[in-house]
C-alpha positions in Angstrom: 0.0 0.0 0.0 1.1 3.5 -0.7 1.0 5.4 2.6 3.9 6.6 4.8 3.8 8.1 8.2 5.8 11.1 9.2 6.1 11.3 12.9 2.7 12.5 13.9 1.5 12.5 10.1 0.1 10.0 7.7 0.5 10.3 3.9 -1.0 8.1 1.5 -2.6 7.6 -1.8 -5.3 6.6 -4.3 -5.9 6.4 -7.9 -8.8 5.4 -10.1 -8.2 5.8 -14.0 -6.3 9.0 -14.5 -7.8 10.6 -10.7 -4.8 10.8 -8.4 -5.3 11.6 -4.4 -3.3 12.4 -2.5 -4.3 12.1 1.5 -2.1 13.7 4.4 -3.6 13.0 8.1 -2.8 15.2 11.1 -4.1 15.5 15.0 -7.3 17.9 15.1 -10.7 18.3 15.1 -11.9 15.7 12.6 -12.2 18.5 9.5 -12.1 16.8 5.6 -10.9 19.3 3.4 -10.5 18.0 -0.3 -8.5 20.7 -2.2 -9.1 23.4 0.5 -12.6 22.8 0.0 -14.8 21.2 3.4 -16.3 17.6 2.4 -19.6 19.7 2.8 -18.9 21.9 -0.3 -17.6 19.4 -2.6 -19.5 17.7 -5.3 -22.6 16.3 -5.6 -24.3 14.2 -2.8 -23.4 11.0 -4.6 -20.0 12.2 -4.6 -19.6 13.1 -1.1 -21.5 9.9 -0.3 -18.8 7.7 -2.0 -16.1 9.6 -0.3 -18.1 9.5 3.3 -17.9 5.7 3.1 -14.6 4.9 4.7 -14.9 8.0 7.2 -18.6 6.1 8.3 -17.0 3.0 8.6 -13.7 4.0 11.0 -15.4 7.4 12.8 -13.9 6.0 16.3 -10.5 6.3 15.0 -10.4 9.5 13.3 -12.5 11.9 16.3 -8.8 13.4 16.4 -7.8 13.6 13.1 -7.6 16.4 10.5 -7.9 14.7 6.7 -6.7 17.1 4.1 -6.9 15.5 0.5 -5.7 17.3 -2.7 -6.7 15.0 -6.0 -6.2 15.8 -10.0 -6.7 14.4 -12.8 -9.7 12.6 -14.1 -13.6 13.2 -13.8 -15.4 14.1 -10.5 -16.3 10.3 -10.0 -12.8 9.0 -10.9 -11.6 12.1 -8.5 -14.3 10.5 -5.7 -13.1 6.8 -5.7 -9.5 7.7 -5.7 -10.4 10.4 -2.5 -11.6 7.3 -0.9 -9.2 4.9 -1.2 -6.5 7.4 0.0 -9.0 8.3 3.3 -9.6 4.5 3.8 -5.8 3.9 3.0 -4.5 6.6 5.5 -7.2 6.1 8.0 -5.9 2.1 8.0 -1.9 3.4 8.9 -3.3 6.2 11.3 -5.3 2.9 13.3 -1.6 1.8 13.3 -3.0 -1.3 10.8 -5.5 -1.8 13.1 -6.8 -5.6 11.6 -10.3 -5.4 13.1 -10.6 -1.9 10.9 -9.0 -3.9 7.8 -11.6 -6.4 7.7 -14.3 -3.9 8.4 -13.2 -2.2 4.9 -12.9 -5.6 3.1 -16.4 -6.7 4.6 -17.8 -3.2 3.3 -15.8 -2.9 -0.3 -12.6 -4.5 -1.2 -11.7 -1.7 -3.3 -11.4 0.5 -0.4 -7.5 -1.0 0.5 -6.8 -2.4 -2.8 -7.8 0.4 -5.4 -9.3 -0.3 -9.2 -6.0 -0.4 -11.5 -8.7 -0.7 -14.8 -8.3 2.4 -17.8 -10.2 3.3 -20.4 -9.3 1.3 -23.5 -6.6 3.0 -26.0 -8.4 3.7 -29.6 -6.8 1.8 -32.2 -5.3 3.5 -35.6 -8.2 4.2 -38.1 -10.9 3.6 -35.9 -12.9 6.0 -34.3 -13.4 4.0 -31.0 -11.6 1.4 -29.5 -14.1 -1.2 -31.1 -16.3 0.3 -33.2 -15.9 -0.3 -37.3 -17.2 1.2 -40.3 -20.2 -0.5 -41.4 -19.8 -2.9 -43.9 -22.7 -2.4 -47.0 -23.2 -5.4 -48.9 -25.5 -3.2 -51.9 
């Protein structure tokens, strides 16, 4: 797993397509903020819902914990999976790979830990789309 813990601090990461986050965890007051935004004004409700999942799931463990998460790349929902992996990533190391919260993610999603490593497929020379052909007219 991609996370790394910096004396009091916990970094780690999550990617989904071309969506990179990046997730750095602090002692505080339990504040998201996903590019200097609160969780509150990001997205839509689906979105935040998706990114709420691992914080729902571990809330005893982060009470003290400030989440700050700056992500690029991608589309809003490829930018809300890889937010959640690198919350339920660094929210695993802050728990000290707590293995009672582990299997609590893998229960829920096994995604969460793991991450989705699938891309869109390349389009191929002369072709519009990755599959699609020119019709063929037999008249």
């Amino acid at each position: 797993m991609m996370a790394k813990k910096t004396g009091k601090d916990t970094i780690s990461t999550g990617k989904k397509k071309t969506a990179t986050a990046r997730a750095s965890f602090k002692e505080g007051k339990g504040e998201v903020r996903i590019n200097s935004h609160p969780l509150e004004q990001w997205g839509s409700d689906y979105e935040r819902g998706i990114i709420m999942e691992p914080l729902q799931i571990a809330q005893s463990y982060i009470s003290n914990c400030d989440i700050s998460v700056n992500v690029i790349g991608g589309g809003r929902m490829g930018q809300a999976v890889a937010t959640r992996t690198a919350i339920a990533r660094g929210i695993y190391k802050w728990s000290k790979n707590n293995e009672k919260l582990r299997q609590a993610f893998l229960e829920y999603d096994n995604k969460l830990l793991a991450g989705d490593s699938r891309l869109k497929e390349a389009c191929k020379p002369g072709r519009s789309k990755a599959r699609a052909r020119r019709q063929k007219s037999y008249r």
